[in-house]
C-alpha positions as CSV (number, residue, x, y, z in Angstrom):
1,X,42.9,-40.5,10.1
2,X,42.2,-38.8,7.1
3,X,38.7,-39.4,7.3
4,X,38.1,-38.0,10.3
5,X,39.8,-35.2,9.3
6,X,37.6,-34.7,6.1
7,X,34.6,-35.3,8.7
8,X,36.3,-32.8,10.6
9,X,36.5,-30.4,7.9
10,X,33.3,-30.9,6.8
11,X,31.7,-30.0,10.4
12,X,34.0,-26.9,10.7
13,X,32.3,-26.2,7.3
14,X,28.9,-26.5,8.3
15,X,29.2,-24.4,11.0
16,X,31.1,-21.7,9.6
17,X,28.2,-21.7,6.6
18,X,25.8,-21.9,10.2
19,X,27.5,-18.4,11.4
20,X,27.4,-16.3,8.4
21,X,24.2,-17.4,7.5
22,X,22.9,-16.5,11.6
23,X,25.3,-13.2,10.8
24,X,23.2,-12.1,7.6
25,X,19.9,-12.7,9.1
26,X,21.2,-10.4,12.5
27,X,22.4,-7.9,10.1
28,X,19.2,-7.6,8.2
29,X,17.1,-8.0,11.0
30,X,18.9,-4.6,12.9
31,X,18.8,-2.9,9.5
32,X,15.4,-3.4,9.5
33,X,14.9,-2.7,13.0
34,X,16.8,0.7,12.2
35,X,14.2,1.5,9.2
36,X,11.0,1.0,11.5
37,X,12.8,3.1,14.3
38,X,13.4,5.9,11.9
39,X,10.1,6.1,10.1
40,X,8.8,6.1,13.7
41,X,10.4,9.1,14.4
42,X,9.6,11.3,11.2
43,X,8.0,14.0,12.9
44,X,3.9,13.6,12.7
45,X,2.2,16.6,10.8
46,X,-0.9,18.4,9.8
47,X,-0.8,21.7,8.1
48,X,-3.9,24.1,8.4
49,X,-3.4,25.8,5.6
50,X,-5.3,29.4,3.9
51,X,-4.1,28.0,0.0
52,X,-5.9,30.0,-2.3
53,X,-7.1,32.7,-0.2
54,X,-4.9,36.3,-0.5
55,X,-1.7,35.7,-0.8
56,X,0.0,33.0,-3.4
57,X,3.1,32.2,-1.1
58,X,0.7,29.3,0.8
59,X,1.0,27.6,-2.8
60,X,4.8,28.4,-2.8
61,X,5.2,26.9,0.7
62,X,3.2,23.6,-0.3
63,X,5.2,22.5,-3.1
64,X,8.3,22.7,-1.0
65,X,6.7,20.7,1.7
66,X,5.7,18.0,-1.0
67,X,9.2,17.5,-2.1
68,X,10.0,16.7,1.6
69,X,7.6,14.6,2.1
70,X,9.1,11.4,2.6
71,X,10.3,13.2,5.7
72,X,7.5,13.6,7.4
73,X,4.5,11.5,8.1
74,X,1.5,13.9,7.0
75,X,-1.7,13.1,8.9
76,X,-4.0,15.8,7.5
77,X,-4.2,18.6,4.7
78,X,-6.9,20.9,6.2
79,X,-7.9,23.9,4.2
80,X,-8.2,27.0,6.8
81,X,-9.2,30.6,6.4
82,X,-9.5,33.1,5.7
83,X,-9.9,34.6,2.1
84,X,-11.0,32.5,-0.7
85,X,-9.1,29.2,0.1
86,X,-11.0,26.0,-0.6
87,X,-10.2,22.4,-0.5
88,X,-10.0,22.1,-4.0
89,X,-6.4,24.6,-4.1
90,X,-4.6,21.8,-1.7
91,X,-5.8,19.6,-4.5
92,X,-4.5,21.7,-7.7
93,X,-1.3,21.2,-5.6
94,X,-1.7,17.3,-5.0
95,X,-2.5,17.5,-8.8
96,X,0.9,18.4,-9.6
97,X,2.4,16.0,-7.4
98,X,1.2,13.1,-8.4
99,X,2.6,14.1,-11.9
100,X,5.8,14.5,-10.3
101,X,5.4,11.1,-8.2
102,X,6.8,8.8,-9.9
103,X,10.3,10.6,-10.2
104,X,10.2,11.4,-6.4
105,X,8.9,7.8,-5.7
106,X,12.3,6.8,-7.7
107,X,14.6,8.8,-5.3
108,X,13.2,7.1,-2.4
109,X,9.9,5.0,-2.4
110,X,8.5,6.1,1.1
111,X,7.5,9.5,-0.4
112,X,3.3,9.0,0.1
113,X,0.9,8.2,-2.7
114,X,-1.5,10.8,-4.1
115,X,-4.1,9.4,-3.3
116,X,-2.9,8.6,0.5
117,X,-2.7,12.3,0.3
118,X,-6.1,13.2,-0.9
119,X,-7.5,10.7,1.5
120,X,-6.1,13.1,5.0
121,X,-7.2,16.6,3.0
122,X,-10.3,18.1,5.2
123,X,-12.0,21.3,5.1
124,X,-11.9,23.3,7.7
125,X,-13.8,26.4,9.0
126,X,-14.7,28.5,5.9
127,X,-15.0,31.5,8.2
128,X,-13.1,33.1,10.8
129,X,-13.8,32.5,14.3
130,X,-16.7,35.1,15.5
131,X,-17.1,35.0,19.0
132,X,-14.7,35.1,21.9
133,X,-15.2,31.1,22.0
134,X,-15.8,28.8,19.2
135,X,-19.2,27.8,18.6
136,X,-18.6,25.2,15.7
137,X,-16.3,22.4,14.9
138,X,-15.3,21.7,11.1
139,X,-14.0,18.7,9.5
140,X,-10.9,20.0,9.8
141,X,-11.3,20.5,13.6
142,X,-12.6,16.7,14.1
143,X,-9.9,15.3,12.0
144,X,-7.3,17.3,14.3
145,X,-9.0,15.4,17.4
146,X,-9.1,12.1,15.8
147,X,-5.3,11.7,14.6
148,X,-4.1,13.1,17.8
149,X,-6.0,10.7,20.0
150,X,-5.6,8.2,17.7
151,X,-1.7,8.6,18.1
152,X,0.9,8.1,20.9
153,X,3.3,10.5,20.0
154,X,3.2,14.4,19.6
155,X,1.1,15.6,17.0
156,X,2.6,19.2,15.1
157,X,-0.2,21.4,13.5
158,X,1.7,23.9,12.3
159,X,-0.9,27.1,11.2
160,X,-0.2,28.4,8.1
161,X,-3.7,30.6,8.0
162,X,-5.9,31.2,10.3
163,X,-6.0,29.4,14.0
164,X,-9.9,29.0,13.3
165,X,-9.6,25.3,13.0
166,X,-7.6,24.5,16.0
167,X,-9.6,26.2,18.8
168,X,-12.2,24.6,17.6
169,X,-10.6,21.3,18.1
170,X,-9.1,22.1,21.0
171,X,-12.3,23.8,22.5
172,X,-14.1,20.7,21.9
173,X,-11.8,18.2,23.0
174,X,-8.6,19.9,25.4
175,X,-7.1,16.6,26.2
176,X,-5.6,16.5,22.8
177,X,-3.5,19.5,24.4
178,X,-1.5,16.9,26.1
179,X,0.0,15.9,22.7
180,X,-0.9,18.6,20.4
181,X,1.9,21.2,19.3
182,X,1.7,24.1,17.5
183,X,4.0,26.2,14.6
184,X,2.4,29.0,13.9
185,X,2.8,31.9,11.3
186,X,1.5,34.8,13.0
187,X,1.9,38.5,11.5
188,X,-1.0,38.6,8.7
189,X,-3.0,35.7,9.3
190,X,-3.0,36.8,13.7
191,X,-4.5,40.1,12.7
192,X,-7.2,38.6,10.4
193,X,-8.2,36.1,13.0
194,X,-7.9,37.8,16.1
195,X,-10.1,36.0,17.9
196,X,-9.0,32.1,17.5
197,X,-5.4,33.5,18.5
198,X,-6.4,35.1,22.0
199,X,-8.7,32.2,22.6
200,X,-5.7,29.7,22.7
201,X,-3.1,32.2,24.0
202,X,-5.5,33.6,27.0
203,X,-7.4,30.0,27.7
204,X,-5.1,27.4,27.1
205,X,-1.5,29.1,28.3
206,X,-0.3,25.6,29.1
207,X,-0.7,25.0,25.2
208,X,2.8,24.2,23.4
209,X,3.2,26.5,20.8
210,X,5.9,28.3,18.7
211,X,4.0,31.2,18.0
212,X,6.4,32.7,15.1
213,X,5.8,36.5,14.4
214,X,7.9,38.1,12.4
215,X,11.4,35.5,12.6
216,X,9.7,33.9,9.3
217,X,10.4,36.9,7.5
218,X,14.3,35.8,7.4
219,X,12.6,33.1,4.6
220,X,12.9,36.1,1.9
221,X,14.6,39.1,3.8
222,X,18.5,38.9,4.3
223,X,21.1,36.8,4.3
224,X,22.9,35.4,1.5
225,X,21.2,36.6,-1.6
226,X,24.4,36.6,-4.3
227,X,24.0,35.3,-7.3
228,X,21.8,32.6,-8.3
229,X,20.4,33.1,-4.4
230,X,18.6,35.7,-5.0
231,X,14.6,35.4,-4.5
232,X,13.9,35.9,-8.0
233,X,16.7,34.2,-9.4
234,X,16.7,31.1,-7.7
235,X,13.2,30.7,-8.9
236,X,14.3,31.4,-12.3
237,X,17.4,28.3,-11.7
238,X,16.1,25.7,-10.1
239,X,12.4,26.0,-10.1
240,X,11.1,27.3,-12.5
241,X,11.5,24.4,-15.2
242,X,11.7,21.2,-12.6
243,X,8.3,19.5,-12.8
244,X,4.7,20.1,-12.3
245,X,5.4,21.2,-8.8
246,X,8.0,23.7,-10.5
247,X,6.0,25.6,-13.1
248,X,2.9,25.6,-10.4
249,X,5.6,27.3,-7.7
250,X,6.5,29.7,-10.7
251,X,3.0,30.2,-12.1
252,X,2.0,31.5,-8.5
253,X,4.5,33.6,-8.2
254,X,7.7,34.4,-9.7
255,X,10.4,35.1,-6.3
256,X,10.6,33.4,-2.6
257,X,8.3,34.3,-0.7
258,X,7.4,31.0,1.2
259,X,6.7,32.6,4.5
260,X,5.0,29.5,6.3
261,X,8.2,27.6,4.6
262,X,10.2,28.3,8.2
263,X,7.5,25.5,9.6
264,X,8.7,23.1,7.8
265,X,12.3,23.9,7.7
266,X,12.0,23.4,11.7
267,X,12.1,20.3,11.3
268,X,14.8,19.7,8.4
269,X,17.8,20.9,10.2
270,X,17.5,20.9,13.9
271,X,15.9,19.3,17.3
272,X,12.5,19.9,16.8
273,X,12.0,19.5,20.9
274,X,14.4,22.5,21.4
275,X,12.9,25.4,20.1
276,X,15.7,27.3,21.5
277,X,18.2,25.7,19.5
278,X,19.6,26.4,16.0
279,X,17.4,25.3,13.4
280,X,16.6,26.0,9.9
281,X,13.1,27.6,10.8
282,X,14.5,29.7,13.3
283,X,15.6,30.0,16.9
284,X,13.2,30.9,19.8
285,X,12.7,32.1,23.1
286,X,10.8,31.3,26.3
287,X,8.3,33.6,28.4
288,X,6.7,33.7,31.3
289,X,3.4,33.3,29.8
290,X,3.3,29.7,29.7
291,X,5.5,26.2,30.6
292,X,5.8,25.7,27.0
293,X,5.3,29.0,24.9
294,X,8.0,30.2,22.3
295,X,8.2,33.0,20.4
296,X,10.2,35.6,18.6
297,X,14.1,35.9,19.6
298,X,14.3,40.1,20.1
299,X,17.8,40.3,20.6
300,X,18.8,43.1,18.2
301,X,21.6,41.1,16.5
302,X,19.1,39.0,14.9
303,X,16.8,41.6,13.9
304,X,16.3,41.8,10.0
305,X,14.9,44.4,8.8
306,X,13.0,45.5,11.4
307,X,11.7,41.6,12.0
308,X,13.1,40.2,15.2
309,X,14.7,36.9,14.8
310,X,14.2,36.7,11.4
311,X,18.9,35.8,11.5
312,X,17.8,33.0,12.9
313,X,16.4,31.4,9.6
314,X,18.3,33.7,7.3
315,X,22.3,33.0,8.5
316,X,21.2,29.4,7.5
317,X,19.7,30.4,3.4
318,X,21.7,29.2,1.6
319,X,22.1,25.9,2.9
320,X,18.2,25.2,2.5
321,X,17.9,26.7,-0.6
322,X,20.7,24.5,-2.1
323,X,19.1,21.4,-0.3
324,X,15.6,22.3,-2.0
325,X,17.6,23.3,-5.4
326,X,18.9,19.4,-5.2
327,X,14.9,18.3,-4.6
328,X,13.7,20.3,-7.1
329,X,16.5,18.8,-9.7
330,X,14.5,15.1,-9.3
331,X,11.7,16.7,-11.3
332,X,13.7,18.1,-14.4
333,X,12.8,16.0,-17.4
């Protein structure tokens, strides 16, 4: 009898060891089913950017996407007029993020590699669309048309510059419409390219596009500003001295600006398929001119300034300044 019981206990043993062993391997094996799932659905990017052309806030707007990158998966850096800009600005900025890399890379190691990110940065147009249709196709335009067919999810391009590059690709290849979608910063850069603007708005209306006039303005105009909130002292705080990326943000220039910033802030805090909805780069509104077109919320309680819609990102300050203050900490020595 007591031998069987020992066999007994041995077996129950065995099998026990059996089910927490089976229960680890489940465990690690959904755990690492969740990872996959969620890198999947980091929202895909490529930012057509005028860096270095006439106005420094494109440099101010690319550190703060850099420090979010492990949120995104960035398919292409594409320089974009017009002004000045070249390829080599987006690279002064990867410069001082790959001295900052290995402290980000130590807060969470799926922030990507400098050299991953010099690898996707493409020139694009260096001049502004001409003619009522584009006539050309940059590197930047090509590289739009090979990561969105290469893809099976929705592409974002959002358009920090000019929209040069992007009816170009879409000109040459309009099935990429099917998954292409568009942020763009209108205001300034729509009224120095005029042309690649009405192209896609009068040509392609079935297009989806967030075509953001004047709500960016609630980046720097309104809402809480007290204190250390202010757009020259929270530079001063927690900016200024964090990093490479830090004294390049400062060097540039000294206060928030950041007006292509609400692009990326879209898709921080939010549902990036609801432009309608609340969301750290604003709320939006449908028109008739398309099945998918969004633009500036005119209702005159969220005017700022004069800017419509520009509550819509500023009633939500300093929440994203104070979860870019905490990035931007990482990089203090």
């Amino acid at each position: 009898m007591k031998v069987f019981n020992c066999r007994r206990f041995g077996l129950m043993a065995s099998f026990r060891t059996f089910l927490l062993l089976l229960f680890s391997f489940l465990s690690t094996y959904s755990l690492s089913q969740k990872s996959s799932e969620s890198d999947s659905q980091k929202p895909q990017i490529i930012i057509s950017t005028d860096i270095g052309g006439d106005d420094p806030d494109d440099y101010q707007s690319m550190v703060h996407l850099l420090v979010y990158a492990d949120r995104f998966d960035i398919l292409g850096l594409i320089s974009s007029p017009p002004g000045n800009g070249r390829i080599s600005n987006i690279m002064e900025s990867l410069e001082a993020y790959e001295k900052d890399f290995p402290k980000l890379k130590a807060k969470n190691a799926v922030f990507p590699t400098p050299e991953y990110l010099r690898s996707i940065t493409k020139q694009g147009a260096l001049d502004i669309q001409q003619s009522e249709i584009p006539e050309n196709v940059s590197e930047g335009a090509k590289w739009i048309i090979e990561k969105v067919n290469e893809s099976n999810s929705p592409i974002y391009v959002l358009v920090w510059g000019s929209m040069t590059d992007v009816a170009q690709a879409v000109h040459a290849d309009p099935s990429i419409k099917n998954k292409l979608r568009l942020y763009s910063i209108g205001s300034w850069n729509t009224a120095q390219d005029p042309k690649s603007r009405d192209y896609l708005f009068n040509i392609h209306p079935d297009l989806w596009w967030i075509e953001n006039n004047k709500t960016f303005r609630g980046m720097y105009m309104g809402g809480d500003q007290s204190g250390n909130l202010g757009n020259q002292t929270f530079v001063e705080t927690f900016v200024k001295y964090n990093g490479y990326l830090g004294k390049l943000f400062w060097e540039q220039k000294q206060d928030i600006k950041m007006g292509d910033t609400p692009s990326v802030l879209y898709f921080l805090h939010g549902d990036m398929n609801n432009p309608e909805g609340e969301s750290w780069g604003g709320s939006f509104v449908k028109t008739d001119h398309g099945p998918n077109y969004w633009t500036d919320n005119p209702h005159i309680d969220l005017i700022e300034n004069g800017r419509q819609g520009a509550k819509t990102v500023n009633r939500f300050r300093k929440d994203f300044l104070m979860d870019w203050a905490k990035r931007m900490s990482w990089l203090k020595d």
